[in-house]
C-alpha positions in Angstrom: -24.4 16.5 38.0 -21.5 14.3 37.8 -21.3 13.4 41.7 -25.1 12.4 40.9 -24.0 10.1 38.1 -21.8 9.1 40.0 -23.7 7.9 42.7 -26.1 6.4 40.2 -23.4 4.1 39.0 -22.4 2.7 42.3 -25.5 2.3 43.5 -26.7 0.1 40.4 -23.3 -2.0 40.4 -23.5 -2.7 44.6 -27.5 -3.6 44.2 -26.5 -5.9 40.8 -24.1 -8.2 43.0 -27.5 -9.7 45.4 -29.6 -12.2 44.6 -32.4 -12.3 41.7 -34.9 -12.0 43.9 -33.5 -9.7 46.5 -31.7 -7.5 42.9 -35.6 -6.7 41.8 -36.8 -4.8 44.7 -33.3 -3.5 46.0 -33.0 -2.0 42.9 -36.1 -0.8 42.2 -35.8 0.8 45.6 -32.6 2.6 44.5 -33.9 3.4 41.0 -36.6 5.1 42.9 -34.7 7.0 45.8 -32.5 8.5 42.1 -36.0 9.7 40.8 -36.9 10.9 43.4 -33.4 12.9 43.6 -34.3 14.1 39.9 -37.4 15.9 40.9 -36.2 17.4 43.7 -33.8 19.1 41.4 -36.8 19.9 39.1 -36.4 17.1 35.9 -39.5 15.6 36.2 -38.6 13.7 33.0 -35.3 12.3 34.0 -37.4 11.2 37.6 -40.0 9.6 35.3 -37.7 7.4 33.5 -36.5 6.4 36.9 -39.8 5.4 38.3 -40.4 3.6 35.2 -37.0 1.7 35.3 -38.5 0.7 38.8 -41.4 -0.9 38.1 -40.0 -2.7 35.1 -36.9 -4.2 37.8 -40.2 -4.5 40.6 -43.6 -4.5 39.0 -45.0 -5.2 42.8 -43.1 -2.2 44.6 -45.9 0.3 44.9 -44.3 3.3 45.9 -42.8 4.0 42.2 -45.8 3.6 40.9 -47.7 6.4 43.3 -44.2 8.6 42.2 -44.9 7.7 38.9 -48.6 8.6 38.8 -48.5 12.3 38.3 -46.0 12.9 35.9 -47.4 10.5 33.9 -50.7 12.9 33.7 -48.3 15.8 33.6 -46.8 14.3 30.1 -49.9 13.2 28.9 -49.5 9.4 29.5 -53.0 8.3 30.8 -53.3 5.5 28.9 -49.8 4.1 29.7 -50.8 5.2 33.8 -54.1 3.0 33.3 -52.3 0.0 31.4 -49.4 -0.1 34.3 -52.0 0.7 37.5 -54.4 -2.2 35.8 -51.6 -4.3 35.6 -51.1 -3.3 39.8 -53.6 -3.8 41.1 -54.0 -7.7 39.6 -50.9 -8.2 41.4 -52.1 -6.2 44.1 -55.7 -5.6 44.7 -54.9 -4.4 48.4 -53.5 -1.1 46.7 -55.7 1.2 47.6 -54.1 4.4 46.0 -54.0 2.4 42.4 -58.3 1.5 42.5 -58.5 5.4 43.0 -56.3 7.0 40.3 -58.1 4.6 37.6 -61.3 5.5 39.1 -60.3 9.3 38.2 -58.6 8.2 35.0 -61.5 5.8 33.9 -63.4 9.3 34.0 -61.6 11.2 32.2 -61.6 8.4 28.8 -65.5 8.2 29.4 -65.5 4.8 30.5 -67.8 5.6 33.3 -69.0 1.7 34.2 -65.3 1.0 34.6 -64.6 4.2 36.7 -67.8 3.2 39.1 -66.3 -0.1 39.7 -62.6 1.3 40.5 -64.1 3.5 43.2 -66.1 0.8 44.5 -62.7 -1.3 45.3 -60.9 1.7 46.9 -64.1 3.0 48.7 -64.2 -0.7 50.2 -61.1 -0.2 51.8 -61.4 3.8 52.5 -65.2 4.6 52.8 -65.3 8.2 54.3 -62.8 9.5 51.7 -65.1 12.4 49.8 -63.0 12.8 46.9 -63.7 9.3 46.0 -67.1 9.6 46.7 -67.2 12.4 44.3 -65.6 11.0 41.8 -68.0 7.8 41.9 -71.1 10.3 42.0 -69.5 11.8 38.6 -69.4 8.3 36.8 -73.1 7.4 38.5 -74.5 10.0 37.0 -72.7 10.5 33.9 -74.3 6.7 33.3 -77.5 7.9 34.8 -77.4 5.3 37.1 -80.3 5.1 39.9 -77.7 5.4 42.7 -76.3 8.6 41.7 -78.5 10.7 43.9 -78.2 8.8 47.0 -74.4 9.2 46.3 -74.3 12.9 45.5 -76.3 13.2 49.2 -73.2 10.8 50.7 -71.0 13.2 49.0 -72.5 16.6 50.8 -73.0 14.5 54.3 -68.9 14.2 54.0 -67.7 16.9 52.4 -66.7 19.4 55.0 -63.5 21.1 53.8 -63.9 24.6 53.2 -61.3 25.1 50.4 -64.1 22.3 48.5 -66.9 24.2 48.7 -67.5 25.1 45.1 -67.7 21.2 44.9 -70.3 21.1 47.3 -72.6 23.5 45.4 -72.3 21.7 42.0 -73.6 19.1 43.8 -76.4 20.3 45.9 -77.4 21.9 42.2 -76.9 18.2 40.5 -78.6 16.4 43.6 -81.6 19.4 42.7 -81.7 18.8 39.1 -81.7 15.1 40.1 -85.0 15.8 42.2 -86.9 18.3 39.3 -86.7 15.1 36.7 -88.0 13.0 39.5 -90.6 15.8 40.1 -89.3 16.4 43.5 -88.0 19.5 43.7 -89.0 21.4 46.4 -91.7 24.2 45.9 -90.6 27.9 46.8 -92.8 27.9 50.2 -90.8 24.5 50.8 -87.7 25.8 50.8 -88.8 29.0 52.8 -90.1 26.9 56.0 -86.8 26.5 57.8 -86.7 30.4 57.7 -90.2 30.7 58.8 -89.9 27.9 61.6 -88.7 29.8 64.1 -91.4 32.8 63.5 -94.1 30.6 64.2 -94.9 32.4 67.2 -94.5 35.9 66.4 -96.7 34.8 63.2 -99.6 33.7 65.2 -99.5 36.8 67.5 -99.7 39.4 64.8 -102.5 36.6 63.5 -104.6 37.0 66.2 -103.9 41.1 66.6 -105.3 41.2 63.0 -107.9 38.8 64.0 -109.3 40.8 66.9 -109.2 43.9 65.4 -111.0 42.9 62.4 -113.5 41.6 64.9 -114.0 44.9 66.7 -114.4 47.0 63.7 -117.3 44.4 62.7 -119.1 44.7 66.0 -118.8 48.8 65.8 
């Protein structure tokens, strides 16, 4: 503990001796490497406050705010992760990961038309990620928006991960619910005919056996 206070110390006094400019992100970079030194050893508080130090030395270094991100959620902080990832990405619109956790955080307060347009930015930049698709499909139809079920379908055409499969089926069952108030859902018969496809021939065989022998007893 004290060899890490220590190096704290030193680290803050050498980085405090270069120029304004140069001061800012040098010693947000060191603020961060610290935090990231405090969760390894398992204070996720004491890495927080050194994230945060960070971006207040550096509010354009993106990497404390990704360290940032999830211990914000994991104390509760949403609204102070929105207000500092809003502030982001003005500065930095090019910051993919930030568009995506508001997206999700946007969700989670309700603010679904806000949430749509967060995923819209990062999907711009990353359009075959699934999660984000998912999370826009969420919003879409949370707002009942007309897009939602061509985006719930975008969602299953990408979504191929095993370990996500329970997410897959709440969708195919959302993208079915969205087809029964459209009055599309498929009839039972409908959904049989892929099964019955490839019986087709057997089908007419046994048919035509039935067919004949009907015929035969008639003629007796």
């Amino acid at each position: 503990m004290r060899r890490l206070l220590m190096t704290t110390l030193i680290g803050l006094v050498v980085f405090a001796k270069s120029t304004d400019i140069q001061a800012d992100r040098a010693t947000a970079r060191e603020l961060t490497r610290l935090g990231v030194v405090w969760a390894s050893r398992g204070d996720a508080a004491e890495a927080l406050r050194y994230y945060q130090r960070a971006i207040a030395s550096d509010h354009d270094y993106a990497r404390s705010y990704e360290l940032a991100l999830p211990l914000w959620l994991q104390s509760g902080e949403e609204s102070r992760a929105r207000k500092e990832l809003e502030n982001l990405t003005l500065r930095c619109p090019k910051c993919a990961f930030a568009w995506y956790a508001l997206g999700t955080l946007y969700r989670r307060a309700q603010r679904f038309d806000l949430s749509v347009l967060a995923y819209e930015a990062y999907l711009g930049r990353r359009p075959g990620d699934p999660d984000a698709v998912f999370g826009m499909a969420m919003a879409l139809v949370a707002l009942k928006d007309p897009r939602a079920h061509a985006t719930l379908e975008r969602y299953v055409a990408l979504e191929k991960r095993p370990e996500r499969s329970k997410y897959r089926e709440r969708v195919l069952h959302l993208i079915d619910l969205e087809r029964a108030r459209a009055g599309k859902l498929p009839t039972p018969l409908q959904r049989l005919l892929p099964y019955i496809e490839p019986l087709r021939p057997w089908i007419a065989i046994l048919w035509r056996r039935t067919s004949d022998g009907d015929a035969n007893r008639g003629s007796q």
